[in-house]
N, C-alpha and C positions, 0 to 999 in steps of 0.2 A: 454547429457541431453538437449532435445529438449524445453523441454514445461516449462520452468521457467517464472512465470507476476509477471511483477513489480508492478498489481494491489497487489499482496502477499505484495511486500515491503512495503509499504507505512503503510500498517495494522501492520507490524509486529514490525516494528519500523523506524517511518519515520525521517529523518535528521530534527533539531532543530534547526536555527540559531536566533541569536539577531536580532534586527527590526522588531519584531511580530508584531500582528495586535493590531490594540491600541479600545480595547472596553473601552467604556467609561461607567464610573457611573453616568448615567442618564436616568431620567424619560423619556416616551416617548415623550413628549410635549419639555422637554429640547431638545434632540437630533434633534424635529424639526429647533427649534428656532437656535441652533447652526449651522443644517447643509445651515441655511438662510442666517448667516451669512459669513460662508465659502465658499459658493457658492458648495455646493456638494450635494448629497444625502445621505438617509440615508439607511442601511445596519440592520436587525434587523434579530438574532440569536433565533428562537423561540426553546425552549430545554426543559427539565424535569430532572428531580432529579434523576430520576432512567433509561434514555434512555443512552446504551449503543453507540450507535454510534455519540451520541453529545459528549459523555467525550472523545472519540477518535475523534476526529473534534478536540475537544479543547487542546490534547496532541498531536497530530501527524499534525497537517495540521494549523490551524492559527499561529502558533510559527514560521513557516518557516516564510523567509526572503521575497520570491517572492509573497505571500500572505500576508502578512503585507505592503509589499510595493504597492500591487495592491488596495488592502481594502483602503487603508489609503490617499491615494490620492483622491479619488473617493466618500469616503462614509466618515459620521460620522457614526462606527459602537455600537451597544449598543447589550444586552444579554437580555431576555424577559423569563422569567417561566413562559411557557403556563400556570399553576396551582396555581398561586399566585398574590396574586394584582393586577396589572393593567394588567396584564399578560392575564386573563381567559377572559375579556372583547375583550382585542386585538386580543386573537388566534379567537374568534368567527368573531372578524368583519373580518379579514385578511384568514377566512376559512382555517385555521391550524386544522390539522387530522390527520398528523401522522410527525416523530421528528427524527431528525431535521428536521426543514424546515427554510430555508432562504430567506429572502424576503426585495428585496431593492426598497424604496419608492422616490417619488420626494418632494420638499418642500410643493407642492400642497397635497401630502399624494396618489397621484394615485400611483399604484404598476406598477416598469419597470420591475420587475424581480422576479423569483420564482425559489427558489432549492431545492427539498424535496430527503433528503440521502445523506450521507455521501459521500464524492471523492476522491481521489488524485488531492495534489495540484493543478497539470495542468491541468486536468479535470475541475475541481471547477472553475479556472479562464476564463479558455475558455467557459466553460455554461454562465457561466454571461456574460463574451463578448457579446457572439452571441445573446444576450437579449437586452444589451443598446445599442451598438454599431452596427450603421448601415451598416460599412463593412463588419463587421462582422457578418452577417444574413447568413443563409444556403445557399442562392440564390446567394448570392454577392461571397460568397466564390468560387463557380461552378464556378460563371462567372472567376472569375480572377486566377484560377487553368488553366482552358480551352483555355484563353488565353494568355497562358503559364507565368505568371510570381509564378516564383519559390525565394520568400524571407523567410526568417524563419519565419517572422511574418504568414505568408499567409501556408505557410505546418507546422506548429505546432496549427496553427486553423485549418485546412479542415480536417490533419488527427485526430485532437480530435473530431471534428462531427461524422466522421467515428465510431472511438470507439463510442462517447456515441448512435449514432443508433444501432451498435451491439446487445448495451444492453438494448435496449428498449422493445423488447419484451419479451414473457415470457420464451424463451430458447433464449441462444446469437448465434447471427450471426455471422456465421466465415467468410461467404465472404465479410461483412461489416469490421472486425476486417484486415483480410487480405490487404483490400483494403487500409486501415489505414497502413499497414505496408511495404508495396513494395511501396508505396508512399515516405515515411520518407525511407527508404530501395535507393529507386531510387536518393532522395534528397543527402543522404550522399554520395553515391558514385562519386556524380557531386561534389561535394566540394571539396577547396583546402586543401591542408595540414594544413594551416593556421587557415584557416573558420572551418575547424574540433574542432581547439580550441575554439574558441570565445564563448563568454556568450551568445550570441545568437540563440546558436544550446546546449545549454545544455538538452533541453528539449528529444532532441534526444536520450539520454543515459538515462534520467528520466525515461522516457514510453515507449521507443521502442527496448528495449532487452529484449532477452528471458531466455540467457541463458551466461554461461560464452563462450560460443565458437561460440558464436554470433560473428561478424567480424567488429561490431559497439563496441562490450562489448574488444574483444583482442586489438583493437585499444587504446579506453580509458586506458586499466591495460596501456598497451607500454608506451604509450605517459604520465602517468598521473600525472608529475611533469609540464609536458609543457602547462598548460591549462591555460587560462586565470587566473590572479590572484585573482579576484574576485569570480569563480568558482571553483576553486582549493580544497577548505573544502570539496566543495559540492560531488566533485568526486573520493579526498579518502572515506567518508563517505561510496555513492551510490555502492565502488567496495567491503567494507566491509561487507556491507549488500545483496549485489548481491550475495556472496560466503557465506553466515551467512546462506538465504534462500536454498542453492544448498545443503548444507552442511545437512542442516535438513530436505531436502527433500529425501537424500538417509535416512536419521536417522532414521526417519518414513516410509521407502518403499512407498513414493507417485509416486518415479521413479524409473525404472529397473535398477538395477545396471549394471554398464557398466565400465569393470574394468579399461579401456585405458582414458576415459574421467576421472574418480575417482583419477586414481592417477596421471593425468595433474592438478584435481582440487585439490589436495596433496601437489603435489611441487609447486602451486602457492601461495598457502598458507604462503609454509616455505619462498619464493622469496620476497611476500609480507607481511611478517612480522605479518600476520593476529594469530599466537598462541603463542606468545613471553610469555605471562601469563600462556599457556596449557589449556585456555578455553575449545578448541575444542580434545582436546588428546583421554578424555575419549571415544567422539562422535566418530573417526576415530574407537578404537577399538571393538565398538559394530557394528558398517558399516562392518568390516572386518571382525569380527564374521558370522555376519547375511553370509553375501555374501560367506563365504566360506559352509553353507548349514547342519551343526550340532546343530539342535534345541538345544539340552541338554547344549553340549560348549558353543552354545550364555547365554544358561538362565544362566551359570556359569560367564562367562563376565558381564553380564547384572548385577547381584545380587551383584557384587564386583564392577562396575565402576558405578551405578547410583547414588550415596550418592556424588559423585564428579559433577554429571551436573548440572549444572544452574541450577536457577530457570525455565526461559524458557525453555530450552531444555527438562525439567523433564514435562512440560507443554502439549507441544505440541506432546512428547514420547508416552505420558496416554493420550491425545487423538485421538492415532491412533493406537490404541493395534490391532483392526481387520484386518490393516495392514500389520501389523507387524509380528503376529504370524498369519494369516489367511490362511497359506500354511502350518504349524505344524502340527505333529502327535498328538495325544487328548494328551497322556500323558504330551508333552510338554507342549499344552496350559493349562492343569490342575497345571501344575507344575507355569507356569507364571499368571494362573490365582489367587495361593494361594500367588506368591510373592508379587502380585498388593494389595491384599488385605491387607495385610501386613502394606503395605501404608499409607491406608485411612483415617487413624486417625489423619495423619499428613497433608492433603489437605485441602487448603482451598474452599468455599461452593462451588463455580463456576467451580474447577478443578474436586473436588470432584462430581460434575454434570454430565461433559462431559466422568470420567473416567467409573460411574456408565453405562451410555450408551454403553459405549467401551466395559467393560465386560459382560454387557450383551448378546452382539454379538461374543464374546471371548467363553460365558459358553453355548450359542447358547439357551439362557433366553427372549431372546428379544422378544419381542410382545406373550408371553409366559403369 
């Protein structure tokens, strides 16, 4: 499995640790006066009640440790409903248009910094870098890349620039992305055994594996008691979710099964203790189903193991039906189209959303 991002991870379920960002209950005029007294700026969360990728901001990315720690030094941060109170005045002066947007001020109230959409944590921290921080400017980076100096601090910024130009246009760059990653690629293999471990190069196994057989991702499973004590959470966390995503990516056919990587990523499982509960048991026998090529015997697996999968798993299953069955004989997909249906009484409005779409393109209704 070649193509596994860890932009996936972070959305799907990103690591939580204590020391989150400390937003404070304060008016905006407070957060001024505080952050006068602190000597800091201020950091303001413009959100709405109904924007989906601010409650994933606020469940997957400010909670982390490395983002509380970053926010919290640097800003008093505060939380603003563009749609409420003092809220709709600010988004107008602060030309808030679309949500999230992030926007850090100085005491003076001039704006250093603007972030509109959601990121992975490293991403996030490194955009704002590159905003206040004058080393950290696109130009400064070039230069002291160039002039070879190679510290973590300096290849976990240039190659996040890399990424976020990627994604600046309206399809991503891959020679951008690429160049992000034979960089951090280049970095690791100059490292000591030692410097592999260190909290300093975490970032590396954060953002820049693809897959488990990645040779940065087999190094981390090897080593992953020996890592820094401080990172240690972070990288059983990052190896459960790295093989969570692998796992459900055969589960849904977003990758071609590949029967020699599958069942490495099997027995790394049982090695790694990652189905001691049988989480994943049901998930292997519909992979095995599928992969052995008898629509009918899968939809018999299927109809007997899905009452066992997760909630997630059951999730992200109904949102890839065209996937899934898209290589089926009609009778099968008739047959899985009646099981789905079966279902829908018990989805909630959102699952029941994406599944709607899914079967459409299942019963071949779609734009119909």
């Amino acid at each position: 499995m070649k193509r596994l991002f860890f932009t996936c991870l972070w959305i799907v379920c990103a690591v939580t640790v204590m020391a989150q960002t400390d937003f404070r209950h304060l008016s905006y005029n407070e957060a001024i006066a505080a952050a006068k007294a602190e000597k800091k700026m201020v950091f303001i969360d413009f959100y709405t009640s109904w924007c989906g990728p601010c409650k994933m901001m606020m469940k997957n990315v400010f909670p982390q440790k490395s983002v509380g720690d970053y926010l919290n030094a640097r800003f008093v941060c505060i939380k603003i409903d563009a749609e409420k109170g003092e809220g709709v005045e600010l988004a107008k002066r602060y030309r808030v248009t679309a949500y999230p947007t992030f926007i850090g001020i100085d005491t003076g109230e001039k704006e250093v910094m603007r972030k509109v959409g959601a990121a992975s944590s490293d991403d996030f921290i490194a955009e704002i870098e590159r905003q206040i921080n004058p080393d950290k400017s696109p130009e400064r980076l070039k230069e002291r890349y160039e002039s070879g100096e190679r510290t973590a601090d300096l290849i976990a910024a240039y190659a996040a620039l890399k990424i976020s130009e990627s994604r600046a246009g309206r399809k991503p760059d891959e020679t951008k992305k690429q160049e992000a990653f034979r960089m951090v690629d280049d970095y690791f293999n100059g490292l000591k055994h030692a410097d592999r471990l260190a909290a300093e190069n975490l970032f590396v196994y954060t953002s820049y594996i693809e897959s488990t057989t990645d040779p940065k991702a087999r190094f981390m499973i090897t080593h992953r008691e020996k890592f820094a004590p401080e990172i240690r959470d972070d990288i059983r966390n990052l190896i459960a979710k790295l093989y969570e995503i692998q796992v459900i990516n055969y589960l849904t056919c977003r990758v071609p099964y590949n029967g020699q990587e599958y069942r490495q990523m099997k027995q790394d499982f049982q090695e790694l203790g990652l189905n001691t509960d049988g989480v994943y048991s049901p998930v292997f026998e519909l992979i095995e189903s599928h992969a052995a090529g008898d629509g009918n015997a899968y939809m018999d697996v299927l109809e007997k193991e899905y009452p066992r999968l997760s909630d997630n798993q059951k999730k992200v299953f109904l949102t890839s039906l065209s996937s899934v069955f898209g290589t089926q004989d009609e009778a099968v997909k008739k047959r899985a189209s009646r099981f789905i249906r079966s279902l829908l009484a018990d989805m909630d409005a959102n699952t029941l959303m994406w599944t709607a779409m899914e079967l459409g393109k299942l019963e071949g209704t779609m734009g119909h």
